[in-house]
N, C-alpha and C positions, 0 to 999 in steps of 0.2 A: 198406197199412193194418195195424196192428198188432193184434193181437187181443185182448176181452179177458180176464180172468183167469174167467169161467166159460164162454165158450169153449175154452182154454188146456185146463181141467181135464175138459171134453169129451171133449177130443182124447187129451189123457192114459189117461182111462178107457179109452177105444173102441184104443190101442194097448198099452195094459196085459191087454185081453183079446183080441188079436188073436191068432190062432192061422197059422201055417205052411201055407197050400194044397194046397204041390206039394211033392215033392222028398224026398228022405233024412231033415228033420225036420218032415215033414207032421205036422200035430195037435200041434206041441210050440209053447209063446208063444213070441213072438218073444224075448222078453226071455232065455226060457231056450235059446234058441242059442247055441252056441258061438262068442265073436269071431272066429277066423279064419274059419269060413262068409259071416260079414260082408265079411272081407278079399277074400274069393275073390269076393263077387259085385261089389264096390266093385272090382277090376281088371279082371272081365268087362264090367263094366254092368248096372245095376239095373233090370227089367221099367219100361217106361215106363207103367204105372198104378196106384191105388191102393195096391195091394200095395206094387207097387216103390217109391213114397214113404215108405213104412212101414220098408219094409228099409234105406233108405238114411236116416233118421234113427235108427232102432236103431243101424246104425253108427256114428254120431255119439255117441250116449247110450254104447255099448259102448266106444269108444276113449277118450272120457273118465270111464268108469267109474261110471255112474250109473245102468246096470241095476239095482241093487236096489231103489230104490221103486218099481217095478214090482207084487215081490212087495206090499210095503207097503198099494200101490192096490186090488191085490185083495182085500187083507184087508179092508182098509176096506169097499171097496162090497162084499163077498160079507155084512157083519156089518151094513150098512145094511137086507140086504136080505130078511134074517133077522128082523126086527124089526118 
């Protein structure tokens, strides 16, 4: 099932302000880690739950270079939310 475009931007939101749990970049978004941390868990294997779905599309977005609307999303919803 394909999902639609305001599920899509759900999903977007809720991984634009997803923050780091565990580890060396606890409390930093996801967005803002560093790609090779990507690489390293993508040769280890990514936690098999929510998180780790999270990590292992970041590195998707990361290797194609499309972390920046990220920031973008949070601007947006933080200036929605202001209002």
């Amino acid at each position: 099932m394909i999902p639609n475009t305001e599920e899509q931007q759900k999903h977007l939101i809720e991984l634009a302000f997803t923050k780091m749990p565990f580890g060396r970049y606890k409390d930093y978004y996801l967005s803002e880690i560093p790609e090779p941390y990507y690489v390293w868990f993508k040769q280890k294997g990514f936690p098999t739950n929510k998180i780790g779905n999270f990590l292992a599309e970041m590195y998707e977005i990361k290797v194609n270079g499309l972390e920046g609307m990220f920031k973008e999303i949070r601007k947006q919803v933080n200036n929605q939310r202001l209002r």
